[in-house]
One Martini backbone bead per residue (centre of mass of N, CA, C, O) as a GRO file, in nm:
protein
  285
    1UNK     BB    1  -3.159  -5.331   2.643
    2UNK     BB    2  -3.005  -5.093   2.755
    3UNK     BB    3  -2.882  -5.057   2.444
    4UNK     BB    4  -3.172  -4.988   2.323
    5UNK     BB    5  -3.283  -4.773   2.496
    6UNK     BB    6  -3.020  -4.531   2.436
    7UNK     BB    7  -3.116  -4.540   2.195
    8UNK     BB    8  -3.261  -4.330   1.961
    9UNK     BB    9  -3.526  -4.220   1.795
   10UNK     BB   10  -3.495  -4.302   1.433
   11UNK     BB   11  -3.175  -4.392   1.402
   12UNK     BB   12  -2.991  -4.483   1.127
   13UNK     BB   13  -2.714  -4.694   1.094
   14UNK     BB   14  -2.772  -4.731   0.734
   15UNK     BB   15  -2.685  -4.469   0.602
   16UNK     BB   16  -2.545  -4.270   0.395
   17UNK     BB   17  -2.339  -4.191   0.635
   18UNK     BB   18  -2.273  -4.454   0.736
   19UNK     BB   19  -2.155  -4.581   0.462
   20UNK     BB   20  -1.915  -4.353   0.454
   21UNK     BB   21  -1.787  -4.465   0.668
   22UNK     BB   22  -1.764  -4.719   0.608
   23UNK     BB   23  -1.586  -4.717   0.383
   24UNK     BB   24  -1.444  -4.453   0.336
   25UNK     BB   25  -1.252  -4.289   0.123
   26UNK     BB   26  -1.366  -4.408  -0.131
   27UNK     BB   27  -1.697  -4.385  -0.104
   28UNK     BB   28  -1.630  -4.065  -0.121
   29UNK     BB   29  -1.482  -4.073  -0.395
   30UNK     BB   30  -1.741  -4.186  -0.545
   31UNK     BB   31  -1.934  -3.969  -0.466
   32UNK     BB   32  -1.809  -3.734  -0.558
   33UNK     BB   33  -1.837  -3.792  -0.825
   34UNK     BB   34  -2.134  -3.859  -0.901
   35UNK     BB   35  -2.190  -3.571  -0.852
   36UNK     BB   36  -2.037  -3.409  -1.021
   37UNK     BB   37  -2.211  -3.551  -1.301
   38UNK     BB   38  -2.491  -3.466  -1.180
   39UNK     BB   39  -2.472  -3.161  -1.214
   40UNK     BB   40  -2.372  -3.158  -1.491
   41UNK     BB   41  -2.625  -3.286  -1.640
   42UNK     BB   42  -2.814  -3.038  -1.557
   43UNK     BB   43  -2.665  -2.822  -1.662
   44UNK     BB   44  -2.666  -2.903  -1.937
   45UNK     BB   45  -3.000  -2.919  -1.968
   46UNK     BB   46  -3.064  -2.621  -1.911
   47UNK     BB   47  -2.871  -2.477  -2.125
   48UNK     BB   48  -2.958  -2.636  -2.403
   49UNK     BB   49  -3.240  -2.599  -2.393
   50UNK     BB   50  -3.231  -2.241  -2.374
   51UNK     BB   51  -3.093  -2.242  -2.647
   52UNK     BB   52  -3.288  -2.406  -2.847
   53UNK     BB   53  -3.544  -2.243  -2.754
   54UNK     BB   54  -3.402  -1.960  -2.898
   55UNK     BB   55  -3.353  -2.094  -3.226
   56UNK     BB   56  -3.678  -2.163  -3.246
   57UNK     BB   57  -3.750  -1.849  -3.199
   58UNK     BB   58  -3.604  -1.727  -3.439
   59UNK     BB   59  -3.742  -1.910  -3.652
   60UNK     BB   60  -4.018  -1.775  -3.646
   61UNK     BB   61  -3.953  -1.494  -3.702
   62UNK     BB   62  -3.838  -1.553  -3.972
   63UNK     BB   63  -4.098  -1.658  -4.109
   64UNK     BB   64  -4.251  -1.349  -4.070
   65UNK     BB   65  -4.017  -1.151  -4.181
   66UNK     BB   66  -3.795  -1.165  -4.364
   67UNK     BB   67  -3.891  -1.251  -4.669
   68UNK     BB   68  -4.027  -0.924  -4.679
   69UNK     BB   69  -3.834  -0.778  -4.735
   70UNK     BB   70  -3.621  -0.625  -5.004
   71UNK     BB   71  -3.346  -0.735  -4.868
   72UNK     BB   72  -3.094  -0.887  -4.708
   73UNK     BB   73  -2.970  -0.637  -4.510
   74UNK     BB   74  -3.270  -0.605  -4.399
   75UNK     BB   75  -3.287  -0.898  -4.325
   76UNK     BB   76  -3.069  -0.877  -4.117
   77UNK     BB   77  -3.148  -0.625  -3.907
   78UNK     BB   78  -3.422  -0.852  -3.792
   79UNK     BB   79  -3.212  -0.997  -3.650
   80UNK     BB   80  -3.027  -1.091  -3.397
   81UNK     BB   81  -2.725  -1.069  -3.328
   82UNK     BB   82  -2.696  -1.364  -3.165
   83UNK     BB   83  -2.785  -1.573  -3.411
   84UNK     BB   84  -2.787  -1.819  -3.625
   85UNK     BB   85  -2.939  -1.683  -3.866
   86UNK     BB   86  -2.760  -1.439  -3.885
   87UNK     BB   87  -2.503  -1.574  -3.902
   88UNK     BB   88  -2.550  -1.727  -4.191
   89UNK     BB   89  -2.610  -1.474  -4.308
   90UNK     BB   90  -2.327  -1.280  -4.276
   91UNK     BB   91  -2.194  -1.528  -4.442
   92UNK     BB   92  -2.310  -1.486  -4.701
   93UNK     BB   93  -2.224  -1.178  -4.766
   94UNK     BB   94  -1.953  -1.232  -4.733
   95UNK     BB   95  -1.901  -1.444  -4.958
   96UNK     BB   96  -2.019  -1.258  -5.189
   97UNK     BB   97  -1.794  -1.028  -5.164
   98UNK     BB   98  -1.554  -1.223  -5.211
   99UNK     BB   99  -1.571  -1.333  -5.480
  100UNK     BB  100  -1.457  -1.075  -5.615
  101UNK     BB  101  -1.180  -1.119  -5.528
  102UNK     BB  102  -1.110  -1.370  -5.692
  103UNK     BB  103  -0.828  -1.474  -5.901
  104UNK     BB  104  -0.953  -1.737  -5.886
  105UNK     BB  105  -1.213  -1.861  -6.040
  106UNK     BB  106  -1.536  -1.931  -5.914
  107UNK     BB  107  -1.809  -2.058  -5.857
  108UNK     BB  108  -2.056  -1.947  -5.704
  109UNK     BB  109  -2.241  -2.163  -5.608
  110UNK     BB  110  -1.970  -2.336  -5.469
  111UNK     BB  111  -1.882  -2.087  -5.258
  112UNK     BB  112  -2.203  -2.058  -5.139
  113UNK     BB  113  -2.219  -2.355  -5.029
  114UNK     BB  114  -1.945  -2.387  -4.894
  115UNK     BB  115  -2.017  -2.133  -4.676
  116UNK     BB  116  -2.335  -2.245  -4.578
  117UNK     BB  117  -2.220  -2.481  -4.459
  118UNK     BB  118  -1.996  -2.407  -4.252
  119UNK     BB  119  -2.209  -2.255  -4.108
  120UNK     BB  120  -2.350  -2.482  -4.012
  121UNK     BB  121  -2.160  -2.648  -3.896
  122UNK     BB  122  -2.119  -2.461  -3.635
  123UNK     BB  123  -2.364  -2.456  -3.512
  124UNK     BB  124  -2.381  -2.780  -3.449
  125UNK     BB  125  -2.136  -2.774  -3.264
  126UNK     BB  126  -2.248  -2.607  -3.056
  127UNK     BB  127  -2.503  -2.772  -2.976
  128UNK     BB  128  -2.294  -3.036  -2.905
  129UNK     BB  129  -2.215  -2.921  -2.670
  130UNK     BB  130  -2.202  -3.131  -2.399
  131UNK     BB  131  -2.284  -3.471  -2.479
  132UNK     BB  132  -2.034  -3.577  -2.407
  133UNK     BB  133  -2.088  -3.591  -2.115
  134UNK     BB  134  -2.346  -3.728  -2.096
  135UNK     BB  135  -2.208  -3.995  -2.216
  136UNK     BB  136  -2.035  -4.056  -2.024
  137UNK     BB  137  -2.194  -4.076  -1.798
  138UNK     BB  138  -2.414  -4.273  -1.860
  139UNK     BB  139  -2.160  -4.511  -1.918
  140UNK     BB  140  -1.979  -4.454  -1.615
  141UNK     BB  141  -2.143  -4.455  -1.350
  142UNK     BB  142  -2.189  -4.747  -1.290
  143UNK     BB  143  -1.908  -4.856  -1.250
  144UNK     BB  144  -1.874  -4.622  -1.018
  145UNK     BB  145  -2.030  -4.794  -0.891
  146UNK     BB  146  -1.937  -5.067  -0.868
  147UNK     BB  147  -1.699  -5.002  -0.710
  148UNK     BB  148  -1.863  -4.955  -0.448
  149UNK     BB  149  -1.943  -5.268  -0.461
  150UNK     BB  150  -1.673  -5.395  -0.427
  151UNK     BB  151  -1.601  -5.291  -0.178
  152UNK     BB  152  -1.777  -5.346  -0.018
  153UNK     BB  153  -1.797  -5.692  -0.018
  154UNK     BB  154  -1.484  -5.663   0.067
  155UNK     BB  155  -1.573  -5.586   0.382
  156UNK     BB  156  -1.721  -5.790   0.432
  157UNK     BB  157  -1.556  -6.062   0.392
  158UNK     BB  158  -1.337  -5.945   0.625
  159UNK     BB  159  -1.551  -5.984   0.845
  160UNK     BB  160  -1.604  -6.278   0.800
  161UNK     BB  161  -1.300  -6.364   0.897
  162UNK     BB  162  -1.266  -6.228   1.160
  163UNK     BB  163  -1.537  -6.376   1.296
  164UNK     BB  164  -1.664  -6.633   1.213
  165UNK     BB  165  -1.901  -6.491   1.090
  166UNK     BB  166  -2.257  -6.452   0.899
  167UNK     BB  167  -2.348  -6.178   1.059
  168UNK     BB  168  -2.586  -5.931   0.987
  169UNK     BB  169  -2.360  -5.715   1.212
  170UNK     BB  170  -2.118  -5.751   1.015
  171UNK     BB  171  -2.260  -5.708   0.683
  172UNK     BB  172  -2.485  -5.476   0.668
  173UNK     BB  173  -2.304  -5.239   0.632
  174UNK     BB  174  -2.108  -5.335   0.372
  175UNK     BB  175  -2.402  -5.381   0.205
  176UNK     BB  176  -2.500  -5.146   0.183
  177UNK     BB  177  -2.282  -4.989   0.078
  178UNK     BB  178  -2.308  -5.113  -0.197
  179UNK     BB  179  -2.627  -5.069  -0.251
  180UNK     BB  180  -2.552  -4.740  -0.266
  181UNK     BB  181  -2.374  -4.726  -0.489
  182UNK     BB  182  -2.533  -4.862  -0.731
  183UNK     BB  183  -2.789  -4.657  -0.702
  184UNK     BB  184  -2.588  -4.381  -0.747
  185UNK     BB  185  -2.518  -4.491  -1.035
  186UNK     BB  186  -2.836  -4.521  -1.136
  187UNK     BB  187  -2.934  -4.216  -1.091
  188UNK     BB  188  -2.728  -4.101  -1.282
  189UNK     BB  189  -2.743  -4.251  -1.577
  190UNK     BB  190  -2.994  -4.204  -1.647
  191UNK     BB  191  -3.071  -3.887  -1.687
  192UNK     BB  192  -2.830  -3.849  -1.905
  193UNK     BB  193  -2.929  -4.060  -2.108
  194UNK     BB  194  -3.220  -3.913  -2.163
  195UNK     BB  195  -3.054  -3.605  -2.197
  196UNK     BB  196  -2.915  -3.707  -2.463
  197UNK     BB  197  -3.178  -3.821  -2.633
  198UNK     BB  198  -3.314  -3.526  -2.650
  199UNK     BB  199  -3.126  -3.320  -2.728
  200UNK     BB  200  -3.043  -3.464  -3.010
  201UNK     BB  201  -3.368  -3.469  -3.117
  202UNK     BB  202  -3.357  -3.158  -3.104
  203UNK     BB  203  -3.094  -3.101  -3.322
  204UNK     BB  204  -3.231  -3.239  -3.551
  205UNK     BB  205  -3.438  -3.041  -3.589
  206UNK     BB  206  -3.319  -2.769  -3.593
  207UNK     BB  207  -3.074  -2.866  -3.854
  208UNK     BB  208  -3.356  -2.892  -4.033
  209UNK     BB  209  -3.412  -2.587  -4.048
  210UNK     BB  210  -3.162  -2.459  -4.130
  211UNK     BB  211  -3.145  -2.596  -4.412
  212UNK     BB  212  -3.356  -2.484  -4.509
  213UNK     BB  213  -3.286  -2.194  -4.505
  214UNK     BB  214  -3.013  -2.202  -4.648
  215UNK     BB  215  -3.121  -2.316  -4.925
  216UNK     BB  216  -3.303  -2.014  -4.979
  217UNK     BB  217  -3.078  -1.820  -4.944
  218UNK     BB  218  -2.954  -1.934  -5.204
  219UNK     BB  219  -3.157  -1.889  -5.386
  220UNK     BB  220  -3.164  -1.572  -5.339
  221UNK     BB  221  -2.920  -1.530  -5.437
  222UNK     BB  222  -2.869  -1.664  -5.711
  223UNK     BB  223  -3.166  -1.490  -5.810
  224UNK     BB  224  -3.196  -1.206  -5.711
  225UNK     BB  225  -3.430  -1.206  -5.565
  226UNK     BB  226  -3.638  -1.450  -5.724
  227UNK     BB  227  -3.629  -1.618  -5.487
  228UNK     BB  228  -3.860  -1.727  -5.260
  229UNK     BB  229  -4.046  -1.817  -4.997
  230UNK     BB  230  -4.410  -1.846  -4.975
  231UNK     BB  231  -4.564  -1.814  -4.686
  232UNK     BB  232  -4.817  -1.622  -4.717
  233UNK     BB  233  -4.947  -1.795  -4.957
  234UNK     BB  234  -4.950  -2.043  -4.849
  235UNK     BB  235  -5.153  -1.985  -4.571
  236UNK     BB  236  -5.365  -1.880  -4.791
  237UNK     BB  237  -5.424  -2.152  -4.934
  238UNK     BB  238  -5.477  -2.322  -4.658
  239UNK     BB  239  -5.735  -2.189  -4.619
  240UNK     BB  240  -5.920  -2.213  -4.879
  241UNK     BB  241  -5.897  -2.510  -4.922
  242UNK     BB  242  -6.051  -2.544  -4.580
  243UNK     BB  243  -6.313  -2.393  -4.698
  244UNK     BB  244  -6.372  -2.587  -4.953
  245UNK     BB  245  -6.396  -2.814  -4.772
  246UNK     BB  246  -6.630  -2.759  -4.585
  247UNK     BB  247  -6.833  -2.664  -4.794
  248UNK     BB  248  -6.842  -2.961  -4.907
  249UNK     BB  249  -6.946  -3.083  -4.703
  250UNK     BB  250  -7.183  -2.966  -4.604
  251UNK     BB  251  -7.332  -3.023  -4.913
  252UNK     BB  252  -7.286  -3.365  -4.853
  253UNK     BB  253  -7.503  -3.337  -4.561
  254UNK     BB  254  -7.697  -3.213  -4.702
  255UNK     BB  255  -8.069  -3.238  -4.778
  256UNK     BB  256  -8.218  -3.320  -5.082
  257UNK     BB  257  -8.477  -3.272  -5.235
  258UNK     BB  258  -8.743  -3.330  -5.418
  259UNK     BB  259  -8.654  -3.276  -5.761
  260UNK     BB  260  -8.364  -3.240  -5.793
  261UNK     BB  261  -8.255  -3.432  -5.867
  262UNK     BB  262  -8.095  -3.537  -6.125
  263UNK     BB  263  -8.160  -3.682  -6.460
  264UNK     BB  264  -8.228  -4.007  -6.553
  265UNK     BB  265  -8.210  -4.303  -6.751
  266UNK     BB  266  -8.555  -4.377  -6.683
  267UNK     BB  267  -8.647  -4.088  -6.539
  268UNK     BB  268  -8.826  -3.864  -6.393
  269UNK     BB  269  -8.867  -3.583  -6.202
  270UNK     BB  270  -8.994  -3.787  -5.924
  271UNK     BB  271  -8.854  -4.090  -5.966
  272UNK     BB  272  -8.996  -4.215  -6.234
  273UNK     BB  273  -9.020  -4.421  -6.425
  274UNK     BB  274  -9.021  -4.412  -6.803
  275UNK     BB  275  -9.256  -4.652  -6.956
  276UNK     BB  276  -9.521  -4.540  -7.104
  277UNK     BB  277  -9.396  -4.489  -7.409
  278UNK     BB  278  -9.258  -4.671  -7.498
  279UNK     BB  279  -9.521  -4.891  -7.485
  280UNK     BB  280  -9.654  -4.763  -7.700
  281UNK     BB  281  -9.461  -4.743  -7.935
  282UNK     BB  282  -9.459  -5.081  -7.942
  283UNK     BB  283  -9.768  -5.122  -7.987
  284UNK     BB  284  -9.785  -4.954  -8.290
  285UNK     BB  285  -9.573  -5.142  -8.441
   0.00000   0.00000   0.00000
């Protein structure tokens, strides 16, 4: 009683230092991977977030001013100069002029198509950095947490052997520490694993607007400029089309008078049978 009235209030025996402490050298080794796992997972998730967030952001530009342009190199000053757009054009450009130097012809199809597919290969790859120790970490972080955990169960396990006796106060220790390196084991893998599927599925949206790009891109080199993507017209027949359904409901939904609508056959204009003359008709016959 009176060593538990010296112990300060407050004070847990079984805390994350205590279990390190318990551990040993090992323990402080797994934590210490562990952390460095999780700062870097943090960091890829916001460096290549502001990444993405970029190239979505050139994206939006591209579609306002780049296709209004007069010609490739007028829109192509007004794209960001490390923008992954201007890479783009800028290879597309390169490979136009080359085209022309080639001393075995090549198709311009074919050298265009091949050199905008390697441009976008590139951009791909840059965006693709740094997933790979995501998934890295995702999958071997709970095993490098159960090394923590078979260690402290096997220190519990010679406590046990010590003492000759399985009391709470020799193995509360040693397994603190196993479910402690457990916990942190997948405290770790769940955020990296999540921010692999979600930033893999952020680089498919964006590498299929790059593609869809590429494509207009080719389409207007190959036609000297008279094939290109009309966005303002588009977004304009598609105004007019909403004010067309709009107009349409409204007219659909007012109540018609009396006396307007269509005649058909066998009504009056106030929508009464019309057999009175018929009978008359077949009575004179």
């Amino acid at each position: 009683m009176a060593a538990a009235a010296a112990a300060p209030a407050g004070d847990n025996p079984y805390g994350l230092v205590q279990a390190l402490e318990e551990g040993g050298v090992i323990s402080i080794t797994v934590f210490c991977i562990l952390v460095i796992m999780s700062v870097g997972t943090f960091y890829i998730l916001f460096t290549k977030f502001f990444e993405q967030q970029k190239i979505i952001k050139q994206g939006n530009s591209v579609r306002a001013s780049f296709w209004n342009s007069p010609n490739l190199r007028d829109a192509s000053g007004k794209l960001d100069a490390k923008s992954a757009y201007r890479a783009i054009v800028d290879d597309a450009l390169v490979a136009q002029d080359q085209h022309g130097k080639l001393t075995n012809p090549i198709d311009q199809h074919d050298w265009m198509a091949n050199s905008l597919q390697r441009s976008q290969g590139g951009i791909g790859a840059r965006l693709g950095e740094g997933l790979a120790f995501l998934a890295t970490v995702g999958s071997t972080s709970p095993f490098i947490g159960l090394f923590g955990t078979v260690v402290g169960i096997y220190r519990a396990l010679i406590k046990i052997g010590s003492s000759g006796q399985a009391s709470i106060s020799a193995v509360a220790g040693p397994v603190g520490e196993a479910l402690i390196m457990t916990a942190l084991g997948l405290v770790v893998a769940v955020p990296a694993v999540l921010a692999y599927n979600w930033l893999i599925r952020r680089n498919k949206s964006i590498m299929e607007d790059l593609a869809a790009f590429t494509n207009d891109l080719h389409g207007y080199i190959m036609s000297e400029g008279k094939v290109k993507p009309q966005m303002v017209t588009a977004a304009a027949n598609a105004g007019s089309s909403k004010v067309t359904a709009n107009a349409q409901t409204r007219s659909a939904a007012a109540p018609t008078p009396a006396g307007t609508q269509p005649l058909t056959t066998g009504q009056t204009s106030t929508g009464q049978q019309a057999g009175g003359i018929g009978t008359t008709t077949t009575d004179r016959r």
